[in-house]
C-alpha positions as CSV (number, residue, x, y, z in Angstrom):
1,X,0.3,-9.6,7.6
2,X,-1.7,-6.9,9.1
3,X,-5.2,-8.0,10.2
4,X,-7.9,-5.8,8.4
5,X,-5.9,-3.8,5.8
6,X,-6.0,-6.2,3.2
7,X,-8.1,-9.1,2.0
8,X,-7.6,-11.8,-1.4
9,X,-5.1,-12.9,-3.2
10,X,-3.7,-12.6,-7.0
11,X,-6.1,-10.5,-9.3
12,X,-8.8,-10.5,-5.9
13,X,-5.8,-8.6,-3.5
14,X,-8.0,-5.4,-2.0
15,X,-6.2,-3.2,0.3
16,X,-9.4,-2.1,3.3
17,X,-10.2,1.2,4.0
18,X,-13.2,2.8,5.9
19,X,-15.7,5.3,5.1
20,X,-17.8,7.2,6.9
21,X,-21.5,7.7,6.2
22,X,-21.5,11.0,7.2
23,X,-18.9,13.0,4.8
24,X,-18.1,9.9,2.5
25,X,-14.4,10.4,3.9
26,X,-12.2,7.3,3.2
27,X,-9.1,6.5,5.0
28,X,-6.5,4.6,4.5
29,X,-5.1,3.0,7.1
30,X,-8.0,1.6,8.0
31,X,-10.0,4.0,10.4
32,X,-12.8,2.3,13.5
33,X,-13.1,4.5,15.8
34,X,-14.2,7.9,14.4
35,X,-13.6,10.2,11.4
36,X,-10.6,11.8,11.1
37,X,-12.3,14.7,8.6
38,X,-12.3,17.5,11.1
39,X,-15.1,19.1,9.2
40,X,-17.7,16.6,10.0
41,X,-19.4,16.0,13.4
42,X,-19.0,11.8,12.4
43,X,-20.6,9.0,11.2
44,X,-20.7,5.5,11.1
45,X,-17.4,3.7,9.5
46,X,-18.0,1.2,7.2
47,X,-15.3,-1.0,5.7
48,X,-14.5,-0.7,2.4
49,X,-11.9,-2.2,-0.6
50,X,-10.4,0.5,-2.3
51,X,-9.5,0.9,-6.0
52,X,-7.0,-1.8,-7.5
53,X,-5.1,1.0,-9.4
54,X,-3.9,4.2,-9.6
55,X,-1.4,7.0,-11.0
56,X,2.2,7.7,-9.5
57,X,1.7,10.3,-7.1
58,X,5.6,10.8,-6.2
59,X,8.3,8.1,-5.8
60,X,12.2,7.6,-4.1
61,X,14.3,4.7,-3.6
62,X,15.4,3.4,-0.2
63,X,19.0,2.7,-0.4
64,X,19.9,2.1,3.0
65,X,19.2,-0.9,5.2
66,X,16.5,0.6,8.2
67,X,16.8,0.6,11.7
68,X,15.2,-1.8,14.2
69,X,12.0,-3.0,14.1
70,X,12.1,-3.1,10.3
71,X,13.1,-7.0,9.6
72,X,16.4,-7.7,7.6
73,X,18.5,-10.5,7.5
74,X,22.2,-8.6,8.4
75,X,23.7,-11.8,6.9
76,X,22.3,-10.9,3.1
77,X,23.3,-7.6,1.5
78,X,21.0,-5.1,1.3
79,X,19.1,-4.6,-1.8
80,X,17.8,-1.2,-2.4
81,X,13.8,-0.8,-3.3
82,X,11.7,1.8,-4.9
83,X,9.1,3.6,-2.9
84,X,6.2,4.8,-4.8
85,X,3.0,7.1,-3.5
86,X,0.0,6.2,-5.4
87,X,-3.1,8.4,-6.1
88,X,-6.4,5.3,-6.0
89,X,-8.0,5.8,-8.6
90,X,-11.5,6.2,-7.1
91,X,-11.0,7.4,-3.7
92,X,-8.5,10.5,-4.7
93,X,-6.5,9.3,-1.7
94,X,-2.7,8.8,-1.7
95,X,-1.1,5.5,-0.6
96,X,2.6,4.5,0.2
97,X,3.8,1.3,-0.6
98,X,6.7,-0.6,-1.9
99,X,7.7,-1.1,-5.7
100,X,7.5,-4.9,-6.7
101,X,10.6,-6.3,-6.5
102,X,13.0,-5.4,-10.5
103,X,11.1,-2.2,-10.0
104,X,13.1,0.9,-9.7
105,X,12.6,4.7,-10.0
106,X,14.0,4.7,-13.7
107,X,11.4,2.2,-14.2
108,X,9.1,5.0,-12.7
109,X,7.3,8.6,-14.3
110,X,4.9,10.6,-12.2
111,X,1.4,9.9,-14.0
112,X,1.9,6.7,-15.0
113,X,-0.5,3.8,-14.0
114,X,-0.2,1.0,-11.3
115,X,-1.9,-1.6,-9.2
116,X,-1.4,-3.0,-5.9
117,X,-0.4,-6.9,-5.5
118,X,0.6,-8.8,-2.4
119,X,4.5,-9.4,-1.8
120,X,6.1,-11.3,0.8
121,X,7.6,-8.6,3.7
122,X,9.4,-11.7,5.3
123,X,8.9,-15.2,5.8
124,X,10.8,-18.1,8.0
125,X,9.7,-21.8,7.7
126,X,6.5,-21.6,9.3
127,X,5.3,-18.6,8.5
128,X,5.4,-15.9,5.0
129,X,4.0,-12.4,6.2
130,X,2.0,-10.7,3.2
131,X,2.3,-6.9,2.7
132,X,0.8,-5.0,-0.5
133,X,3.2,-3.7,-3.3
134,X,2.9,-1.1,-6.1
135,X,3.3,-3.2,-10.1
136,X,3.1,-0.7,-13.2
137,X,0.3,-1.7,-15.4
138,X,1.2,-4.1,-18.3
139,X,4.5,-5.5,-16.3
140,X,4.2,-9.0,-15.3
């Protein structure tokens, strides 16, 4: 799990953004520091959950197994994923993320609406580290 860009669980799951007071800009990552509009002369950052949905911006599928750090297990084969960029709903900002897992780009249109939900990005026997995934609308 990364620390700050996410907070819940289940129908509560919120990816964290900031915004500043200045220009209302809202970034995602998660911005602390200063505003990254280089239009505005900055303001104060204030955390913020972004929208729960949104419309396919663009997608691809990943259909090789990634290089180092990137955790696989080399013993399992390697199953292929859809990536999907995702237009929030509210916040007009674009957001990359995995497909939920059965999920794949003939599954996928541009337009069409989805939500983020946790998923597991690996786990071991102590420990399961939470990421955010992309679920169409209506798909359980």
């Amino acid at each position: 799990m990364v620390t700050g860009w996410f907070v819940g669980d289940g129908d509560d799951f919120r990816l964290l953004g900031t915004r500043c007071s200045a220009c209302g800009s809202v970034f995602f990552p998660r911005e602390d520091t200063h505003c990254r509009n280089p239009g505005c002369r900055g303001g104060d950052l204030e955390e913020v959950p972004l929208s729960r949905r949104g419309r396919v911006w663009s997608y691809t599928d990943s259909r090789y197994r990634p290089p180092s750090p990137y955790v696989t297990d080399p013993e399992l084969p390697w199953e292929p994923y859809a990536l999907i960029a995702v237009e929030l709903e509210s916040e007009r900002i674009v957001v990359l993320g995995q497909a939920v897992p059965g999920v794949t780009v003939a599954d996928l249109t541009v337009g069409m609406e989805v939500e983020v939900v946790p998923g597991v990005l690996d786990e071991d026997a102590e420990t399961t580290w939470t990421t955010w995934r992309w679920r169409p609308t209506g798909v359980a």
